[in-house]
C-alpha positions as CSV (number, residue, x, y, z in Angstrom):
1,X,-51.1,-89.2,-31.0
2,X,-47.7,-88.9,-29.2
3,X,-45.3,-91.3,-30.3
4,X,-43.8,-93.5,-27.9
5,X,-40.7,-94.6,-29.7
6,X,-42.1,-98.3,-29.2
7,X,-41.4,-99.1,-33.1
8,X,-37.5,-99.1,-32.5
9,X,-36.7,-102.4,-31.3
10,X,-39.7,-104.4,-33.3
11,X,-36.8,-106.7,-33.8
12,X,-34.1,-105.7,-32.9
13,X,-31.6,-107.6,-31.1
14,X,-32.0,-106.9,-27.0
15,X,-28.5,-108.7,-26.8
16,X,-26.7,-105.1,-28.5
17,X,-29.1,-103.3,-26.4
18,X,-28.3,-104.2,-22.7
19,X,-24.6,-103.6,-23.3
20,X,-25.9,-100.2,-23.5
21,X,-28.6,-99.7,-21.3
22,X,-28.4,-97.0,-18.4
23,X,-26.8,-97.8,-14.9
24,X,-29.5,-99.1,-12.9
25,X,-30.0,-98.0,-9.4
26,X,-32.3,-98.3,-6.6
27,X,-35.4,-95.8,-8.5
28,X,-35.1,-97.3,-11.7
29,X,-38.7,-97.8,-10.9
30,X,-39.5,-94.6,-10.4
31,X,-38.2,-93.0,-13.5
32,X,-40.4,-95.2,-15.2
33,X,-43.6,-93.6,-13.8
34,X,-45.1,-90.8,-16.6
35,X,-43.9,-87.5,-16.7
36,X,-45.6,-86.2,-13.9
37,X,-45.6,-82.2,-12.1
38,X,-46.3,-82.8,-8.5
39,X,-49.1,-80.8,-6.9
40,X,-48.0,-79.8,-3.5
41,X,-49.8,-77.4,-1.2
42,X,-48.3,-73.7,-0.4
43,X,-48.7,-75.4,3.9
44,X,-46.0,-77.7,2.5
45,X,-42.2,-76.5,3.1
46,X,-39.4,-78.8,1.3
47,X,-35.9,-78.7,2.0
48,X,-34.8,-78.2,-2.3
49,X,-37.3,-76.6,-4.8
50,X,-39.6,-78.6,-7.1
51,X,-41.8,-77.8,-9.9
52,X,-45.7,-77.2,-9.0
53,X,-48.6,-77.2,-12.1
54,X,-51.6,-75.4,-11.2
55,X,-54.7,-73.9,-12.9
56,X,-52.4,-70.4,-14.3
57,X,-49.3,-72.4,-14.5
58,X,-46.5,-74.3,-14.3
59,X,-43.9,-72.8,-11.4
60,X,-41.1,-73.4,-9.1
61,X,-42.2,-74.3,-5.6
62,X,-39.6,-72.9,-3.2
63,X,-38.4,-74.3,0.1
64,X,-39.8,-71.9,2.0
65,X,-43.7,-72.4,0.7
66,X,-43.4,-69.8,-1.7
67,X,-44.0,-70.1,-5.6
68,X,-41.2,-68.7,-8.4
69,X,-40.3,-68.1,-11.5
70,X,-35.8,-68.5,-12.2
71,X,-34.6,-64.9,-13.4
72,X,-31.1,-65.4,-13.9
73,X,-28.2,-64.0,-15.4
74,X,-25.7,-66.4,-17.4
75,X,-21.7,-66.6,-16.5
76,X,-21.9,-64.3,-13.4
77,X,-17.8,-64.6,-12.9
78,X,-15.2,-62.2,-11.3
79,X,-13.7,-63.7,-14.4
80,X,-14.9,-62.4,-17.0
81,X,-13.6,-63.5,-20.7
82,X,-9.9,-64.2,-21.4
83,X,-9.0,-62.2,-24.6
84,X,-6.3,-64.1,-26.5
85,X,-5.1,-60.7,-28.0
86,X,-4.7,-59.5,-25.0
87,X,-3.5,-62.2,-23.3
88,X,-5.5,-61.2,-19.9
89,X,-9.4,-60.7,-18.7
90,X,-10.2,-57.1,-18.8
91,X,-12.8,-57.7,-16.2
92,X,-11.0,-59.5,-13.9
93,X,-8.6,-57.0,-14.0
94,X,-11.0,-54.3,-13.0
95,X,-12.1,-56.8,-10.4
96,X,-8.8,-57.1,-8.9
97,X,-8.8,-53.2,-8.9
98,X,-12.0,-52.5,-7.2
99,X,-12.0,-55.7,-4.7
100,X,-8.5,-56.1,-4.1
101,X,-8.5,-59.8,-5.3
102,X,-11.3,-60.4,-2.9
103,X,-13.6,-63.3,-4.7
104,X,-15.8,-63.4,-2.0
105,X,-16.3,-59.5,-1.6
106,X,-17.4,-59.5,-5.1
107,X,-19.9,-62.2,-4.8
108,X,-21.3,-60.6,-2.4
109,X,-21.8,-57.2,-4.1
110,X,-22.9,-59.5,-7.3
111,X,-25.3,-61.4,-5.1
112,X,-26.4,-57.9,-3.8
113,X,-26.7,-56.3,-6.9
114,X,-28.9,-59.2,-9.1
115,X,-31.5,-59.4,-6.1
116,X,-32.2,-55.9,-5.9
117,X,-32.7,-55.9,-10.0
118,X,-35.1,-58.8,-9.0
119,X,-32.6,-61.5,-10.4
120,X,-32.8,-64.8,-8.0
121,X,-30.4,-66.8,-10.1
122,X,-27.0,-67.5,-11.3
123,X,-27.1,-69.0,-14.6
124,X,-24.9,-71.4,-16.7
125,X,-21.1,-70.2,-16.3
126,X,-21.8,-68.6,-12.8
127,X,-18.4,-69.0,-10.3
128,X,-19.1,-70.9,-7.1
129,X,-18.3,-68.2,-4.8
130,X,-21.7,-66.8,-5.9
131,X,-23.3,-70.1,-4.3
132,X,-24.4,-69.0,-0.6
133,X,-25.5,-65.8,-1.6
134,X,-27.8,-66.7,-4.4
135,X,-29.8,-69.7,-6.1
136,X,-27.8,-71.3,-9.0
137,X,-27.5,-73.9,-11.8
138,X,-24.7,-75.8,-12.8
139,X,-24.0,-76.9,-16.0
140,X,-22.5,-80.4,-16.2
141,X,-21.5,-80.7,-20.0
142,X,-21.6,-83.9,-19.9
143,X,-22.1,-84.5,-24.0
144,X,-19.2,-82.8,-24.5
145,X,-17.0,-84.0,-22.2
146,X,-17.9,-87.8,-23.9
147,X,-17.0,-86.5,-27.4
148,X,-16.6,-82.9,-28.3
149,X,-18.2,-80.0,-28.5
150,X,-18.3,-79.7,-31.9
151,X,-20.0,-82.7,-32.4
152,X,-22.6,-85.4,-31.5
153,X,-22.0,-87.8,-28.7
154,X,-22.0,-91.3,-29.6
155,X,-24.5,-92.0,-26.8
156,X,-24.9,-95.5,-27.2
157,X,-21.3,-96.4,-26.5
158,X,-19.7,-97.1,-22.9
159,X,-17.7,-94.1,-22.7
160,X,-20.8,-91.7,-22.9
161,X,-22.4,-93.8,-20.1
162,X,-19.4,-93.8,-18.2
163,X,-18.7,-89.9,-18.6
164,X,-22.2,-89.6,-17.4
165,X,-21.7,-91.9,-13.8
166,X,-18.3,-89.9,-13.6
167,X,-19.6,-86.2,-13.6
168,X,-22.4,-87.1,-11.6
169,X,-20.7,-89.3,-9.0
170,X,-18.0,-86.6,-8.3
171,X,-20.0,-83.3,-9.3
172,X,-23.7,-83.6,-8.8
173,X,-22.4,-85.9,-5.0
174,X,-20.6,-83.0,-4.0
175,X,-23.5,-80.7,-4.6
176,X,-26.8,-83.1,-3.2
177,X,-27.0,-80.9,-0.1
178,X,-26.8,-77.3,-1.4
179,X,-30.3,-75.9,-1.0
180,X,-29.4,-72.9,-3.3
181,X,-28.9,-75.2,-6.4
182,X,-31.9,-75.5,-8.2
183,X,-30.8,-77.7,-11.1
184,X,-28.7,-79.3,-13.7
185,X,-28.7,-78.6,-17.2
186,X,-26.9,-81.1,-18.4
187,X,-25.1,-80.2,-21.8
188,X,-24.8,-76.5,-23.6
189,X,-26.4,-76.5,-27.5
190,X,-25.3,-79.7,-28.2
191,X,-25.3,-80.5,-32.0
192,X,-28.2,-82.8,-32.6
193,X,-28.0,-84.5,-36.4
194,X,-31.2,-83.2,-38.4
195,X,-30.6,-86.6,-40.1
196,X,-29.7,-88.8,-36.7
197,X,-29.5,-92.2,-38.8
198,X,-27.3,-91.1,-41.2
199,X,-25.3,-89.5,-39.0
200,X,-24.9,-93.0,-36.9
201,X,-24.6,-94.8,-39.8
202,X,-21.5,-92.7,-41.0
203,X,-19.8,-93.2,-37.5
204,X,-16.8,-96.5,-37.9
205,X,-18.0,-99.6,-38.0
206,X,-16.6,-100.6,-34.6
207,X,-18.8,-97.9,-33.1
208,X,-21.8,-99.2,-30.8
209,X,-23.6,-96.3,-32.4
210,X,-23.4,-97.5,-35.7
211,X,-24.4,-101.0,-35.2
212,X,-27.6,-99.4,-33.3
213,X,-28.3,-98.2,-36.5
214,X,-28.0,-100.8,-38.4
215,X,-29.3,-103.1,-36.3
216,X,-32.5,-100.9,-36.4
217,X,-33.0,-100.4,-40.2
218,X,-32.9,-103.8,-40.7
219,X,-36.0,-104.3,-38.3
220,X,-37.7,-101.5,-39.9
221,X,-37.5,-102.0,-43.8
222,X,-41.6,-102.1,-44.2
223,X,-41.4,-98.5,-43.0
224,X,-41.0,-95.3,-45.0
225,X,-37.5,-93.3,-44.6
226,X,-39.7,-90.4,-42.7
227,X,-40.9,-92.5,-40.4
228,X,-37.5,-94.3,-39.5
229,X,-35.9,-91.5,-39.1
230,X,-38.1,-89.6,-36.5
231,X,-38.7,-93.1,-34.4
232,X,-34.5,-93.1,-34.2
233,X,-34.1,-89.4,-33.1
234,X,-36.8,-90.6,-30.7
235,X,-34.5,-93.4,-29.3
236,X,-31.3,-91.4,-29.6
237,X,-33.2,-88.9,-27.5
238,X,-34.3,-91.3,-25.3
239,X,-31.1,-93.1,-24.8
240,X,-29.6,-89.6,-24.6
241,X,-31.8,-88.2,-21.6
242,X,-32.2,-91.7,-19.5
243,X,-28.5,-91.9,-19.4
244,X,-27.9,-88.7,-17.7
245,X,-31.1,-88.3,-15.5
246,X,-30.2,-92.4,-14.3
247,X,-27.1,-91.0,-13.7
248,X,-27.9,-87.5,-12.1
249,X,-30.9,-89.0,-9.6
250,X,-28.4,-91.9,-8.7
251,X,-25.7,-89.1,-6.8
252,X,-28.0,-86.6,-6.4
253,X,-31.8,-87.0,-6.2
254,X,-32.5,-84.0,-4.6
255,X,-32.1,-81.8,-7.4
256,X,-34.4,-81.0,-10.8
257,X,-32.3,-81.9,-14.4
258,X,-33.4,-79.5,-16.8
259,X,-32.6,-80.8,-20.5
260,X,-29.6,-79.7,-22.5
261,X,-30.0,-76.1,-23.6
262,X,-31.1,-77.0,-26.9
263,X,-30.2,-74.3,-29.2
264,X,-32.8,-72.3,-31.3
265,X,-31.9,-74.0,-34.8
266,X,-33.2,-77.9,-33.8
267,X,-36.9,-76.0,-34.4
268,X,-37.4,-78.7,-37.6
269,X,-36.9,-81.9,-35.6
270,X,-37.1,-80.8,-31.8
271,X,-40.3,-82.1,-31.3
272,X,-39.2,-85.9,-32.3
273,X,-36.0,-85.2,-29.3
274,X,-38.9,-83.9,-26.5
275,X,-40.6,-87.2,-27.2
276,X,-37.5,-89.0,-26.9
277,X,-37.1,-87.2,-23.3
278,X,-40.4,-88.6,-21.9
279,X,-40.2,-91.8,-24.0
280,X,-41.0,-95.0,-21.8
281,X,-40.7,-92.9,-18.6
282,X,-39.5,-89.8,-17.5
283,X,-36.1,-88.4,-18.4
284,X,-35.9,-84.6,-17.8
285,X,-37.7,-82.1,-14.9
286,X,-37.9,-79.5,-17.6
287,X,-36.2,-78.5,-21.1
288,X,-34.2,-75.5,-21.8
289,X,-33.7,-73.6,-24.6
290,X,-31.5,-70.9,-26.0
291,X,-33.2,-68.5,-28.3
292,X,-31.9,-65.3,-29.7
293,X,-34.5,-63.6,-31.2
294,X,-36.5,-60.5,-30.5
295,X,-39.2,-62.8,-29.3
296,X,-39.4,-66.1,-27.7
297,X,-41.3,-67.6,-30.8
298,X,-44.6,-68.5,-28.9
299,X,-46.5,-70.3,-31.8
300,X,-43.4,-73.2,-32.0
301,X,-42.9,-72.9,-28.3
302,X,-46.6,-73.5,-27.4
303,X,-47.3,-76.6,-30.1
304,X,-44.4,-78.3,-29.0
305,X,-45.8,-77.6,-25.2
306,X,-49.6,-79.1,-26.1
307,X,-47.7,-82.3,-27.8
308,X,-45.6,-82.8,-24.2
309,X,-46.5,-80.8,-21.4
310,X,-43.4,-80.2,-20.1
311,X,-41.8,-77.3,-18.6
312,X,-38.9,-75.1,-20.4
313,X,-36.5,-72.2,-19.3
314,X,-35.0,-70.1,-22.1
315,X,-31.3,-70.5,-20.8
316,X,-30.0,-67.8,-22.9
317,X,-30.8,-64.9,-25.1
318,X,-29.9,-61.0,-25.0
319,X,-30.0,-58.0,-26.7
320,X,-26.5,-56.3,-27.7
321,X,-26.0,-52.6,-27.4
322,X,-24.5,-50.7,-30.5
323,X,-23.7,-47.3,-28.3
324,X,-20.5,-47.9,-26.0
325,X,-17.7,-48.7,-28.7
326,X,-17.7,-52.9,-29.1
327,X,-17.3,-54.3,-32.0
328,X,-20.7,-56.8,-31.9
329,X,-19.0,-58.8,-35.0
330,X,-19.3,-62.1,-34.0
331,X,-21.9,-63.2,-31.4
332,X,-25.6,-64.0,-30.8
333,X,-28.9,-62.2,-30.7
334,X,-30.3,-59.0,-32.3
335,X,-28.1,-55.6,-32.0
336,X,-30.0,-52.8,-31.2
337,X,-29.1,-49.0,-30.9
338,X,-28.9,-48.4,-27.2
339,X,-29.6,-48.8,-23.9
340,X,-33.1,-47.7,-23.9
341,X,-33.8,-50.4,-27.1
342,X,-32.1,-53.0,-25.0
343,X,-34.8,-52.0,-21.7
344,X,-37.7,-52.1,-23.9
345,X,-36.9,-55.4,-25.8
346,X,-36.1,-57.4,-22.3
347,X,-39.3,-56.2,-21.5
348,X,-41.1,-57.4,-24.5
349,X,-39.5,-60.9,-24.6
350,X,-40.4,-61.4,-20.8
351,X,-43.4,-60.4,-21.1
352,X,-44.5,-62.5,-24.3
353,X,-42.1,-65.8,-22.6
354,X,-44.3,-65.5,-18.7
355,X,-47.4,-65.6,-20.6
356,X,-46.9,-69.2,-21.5
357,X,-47.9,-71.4,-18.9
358,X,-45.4,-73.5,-19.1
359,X,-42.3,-70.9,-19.2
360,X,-40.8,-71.5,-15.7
361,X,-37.9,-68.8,-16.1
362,X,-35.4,-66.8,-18.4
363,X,-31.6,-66.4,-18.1
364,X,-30.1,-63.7,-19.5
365,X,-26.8,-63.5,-21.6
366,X,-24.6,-62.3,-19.9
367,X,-23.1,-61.2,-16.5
368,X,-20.6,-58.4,-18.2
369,X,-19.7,-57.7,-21.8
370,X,-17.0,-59.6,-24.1
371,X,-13.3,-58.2,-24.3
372,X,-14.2,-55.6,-27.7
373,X,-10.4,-57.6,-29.2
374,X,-12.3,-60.8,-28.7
375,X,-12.7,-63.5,-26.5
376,X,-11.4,-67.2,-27.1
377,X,-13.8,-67.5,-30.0
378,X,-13.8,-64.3,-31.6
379,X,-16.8,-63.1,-29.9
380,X,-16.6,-59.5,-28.6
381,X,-20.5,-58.0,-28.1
382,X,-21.9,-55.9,-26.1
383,X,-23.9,-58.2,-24.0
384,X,-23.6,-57.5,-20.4
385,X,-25.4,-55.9,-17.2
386,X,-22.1,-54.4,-16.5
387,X,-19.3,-53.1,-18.6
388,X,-15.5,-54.1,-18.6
389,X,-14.9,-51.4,-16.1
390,X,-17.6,-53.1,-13.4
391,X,-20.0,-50.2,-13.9
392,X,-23.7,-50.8,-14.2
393,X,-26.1,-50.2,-17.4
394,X,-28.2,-48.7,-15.2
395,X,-31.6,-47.7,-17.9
396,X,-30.9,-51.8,-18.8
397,X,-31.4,-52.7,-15.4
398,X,-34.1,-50.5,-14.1
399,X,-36.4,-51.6,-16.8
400,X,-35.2,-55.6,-15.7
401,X,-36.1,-54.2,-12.3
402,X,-39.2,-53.6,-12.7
403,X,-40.1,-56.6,-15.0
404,X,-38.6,-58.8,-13.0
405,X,-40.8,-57.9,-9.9
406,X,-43.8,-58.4,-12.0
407,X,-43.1,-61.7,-13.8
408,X,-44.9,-63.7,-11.7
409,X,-47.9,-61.9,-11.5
410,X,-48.0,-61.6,-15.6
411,X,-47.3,-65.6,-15.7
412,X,-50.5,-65.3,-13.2
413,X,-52.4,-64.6,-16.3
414,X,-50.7,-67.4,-18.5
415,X,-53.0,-68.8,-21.8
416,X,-52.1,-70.9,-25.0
């Protein structure tokens, strides 16, 4: 049976717990309720998409009455990457070139040019300026604004809670009314502890993380060390989640939260955090993943599904091209011999992710490629729809084309 997380306080003390506790606000209530995917009727129009389950699937439910799957493209930006070598953006130097340092002309074309590959979204990274002409998500990074990036959160303490009211009261406020948004994810491959009490435990004393910890091994001493550690990734998970959806439906209810882009290599203990999500009410819309493989890895996405039906995106993945001169050292994902292997891998991983009906879109990785000298990390792959010089891939994207325009029928046929 699912576990509920309903073994972590046993005894512990509520008096460390409410100092902690998420903001309340005027649903509270609501978020209480179990994870639940409305059924609405195609005769009902909304003014913001929701998520629909019927017998083939899960899906997006447009404003307009129609039904959806997100196909997106990550870090759409006139932009581009900074190269520290450099010490400029090739891409945005080309941009400035072709659109005369018109952010809104190029928008426009990149709006233009995603639709008619049958993109409808602007993933993670995406500039504003893309926002009327397209549907988007934001990414809110609110985990790593609390600590680092590099690390956990301390998610028990007052300054991830208050991080969390301050994104969401200033960001998520200012974007309630934008029908083009379709939702938040809320962090970017945060690093989840495999061991989560440990890695509490090893926090300073003073933290309020580590006297959670220790508060809760003390009530649980009867129990074996397996089973105290899943329950507390469960509650970190829980605490994790109800913060930021608390804090994202107080500012802006109109919009979905969809998880925190888990990355692929929280497979061993990613099933103990989706509890945690859904844990004493509901937490998330839907989870997202990124996952950088030739395939979408069906048989761990689909037990995790039939444990918690919930609804995931992968956020990210890509296939890198070894045929136009970048270096593909550092970076993500599979490298593959050209253009034509890049076309008939996209079309693969689509169409093994639609079949799942609970795979509600794909983002791909990215917009254009990486500096070849590097960007701020070192990464420098071939990873884009367009090159450095704004020029399309264009065997890539007729294959996307035409699997794009047939995702929804394929997720039509969707099985376990």
């Amino acid at each position: 049976t699912q576990s509920t997380g309903a073994n972590f306080p046993k005894t512990l003390n509520t008096g460390i717990l409410k100092n902690f506790s998420t903001t309340p606000f005027e649903t509270q209530a609501q978020m209480r309720t179990p994870f639940i995917l409305l059924l609405l009727t195609l005769s009902i129009a909304t003014a913001f998409v929701t998520l629909e389950k019927d017998s083939r699937g899960i899906w997006w439910f447009n404003r307009d009455g129609t039904t959806f799957l997100s196909k997106g493209v990550d870090h759409v930006s006139y932009y581009g990457d900074y190269c520290p070598k450099l010490g400029y953006s090739p891409y945005e130097r080309t941009c400035d070139s072709i659109y005369h340092s018109n952010h809104d002309l190029w928008a426009q074309t990149a709006a233009r040019r995603l639709k008619s590959w049958n993109f409808n979204t602007a993933g993670a990274w995406s500039d504003d300026t893309l926002n009327p002409y397209i549907q988007y998500t934001h990414i809110l990074d609110i985990g790593a604004t609390a600590g680092n990036w590099k690390s956990f959160p301390d998610v028990f303490s007052s300054t991830f809670i208050n991080t969390a009211q301050k994104i969401a009261s200033t960001v998520c406020a200012a974007r309630r009314n934008d029908q083009n948004l379709i939702g938040y994810f809320s962090d970017n491959e945060l690093r989840w502890p495999a061991a989560a009490l440990d890695y509490f435990l090893n926090l300073e004393e003073s933290a309020t993380g580590h006297k959670v910890a220790k508060e809760f091994l003390s009530a649980r001493v009867n129990y074996s060390a397996v089973d105290n550690e899943r329950e507390f990734m469960i509650s970190v998970a829980q605490q994790y989640f109800s913060v930021i959806y608390s804090a994202i439906k107080r500012y802006d209810p109109n919009h979905l939260v969809l998880g925190c882009k888990f990355v692929d290599s929280t497979a061993s203990f990613l099933l103990s955090i989706v509890e945690g999500s859904v844990s004493g009410g509901k937490f998330v819309d839907a989870h997202s993943i990124d996952i950088y493989n030739f395939t979408p890895d069906r048989a761990k996405m689909d037990s995790i599904y039939k444990a918690v039906q919930i609804p995931w995106i992968v956020a990210e993945f890509s296939f890198r091209g070894g045929d136009q001169g970048y270096p593909n050292s550092k970076g993500a994902g599979p490298i593959v011999p050209n253009q034509q292997a890049r076309a008939t891998d996209f079309a693969t991983y689509v169409g093994d992710w639609v079949s799942a009906p609970y795979a509600i879109g794909y983002h791909w990785f990215e917009w254009v490629d990486e500096p070849r000298q590097g960007r701020f990390d070192g990464e420098d792959s071939e990873y884009g729809v367009v090159n450095l010089e704004d020029q399309v891939y264009q065997v890539l994207t007729s294959k996307m084309t035409e699997v794009n325009g047939n995702a929804e029928n394929m997720h039509r046929s969707a099985s376990l």
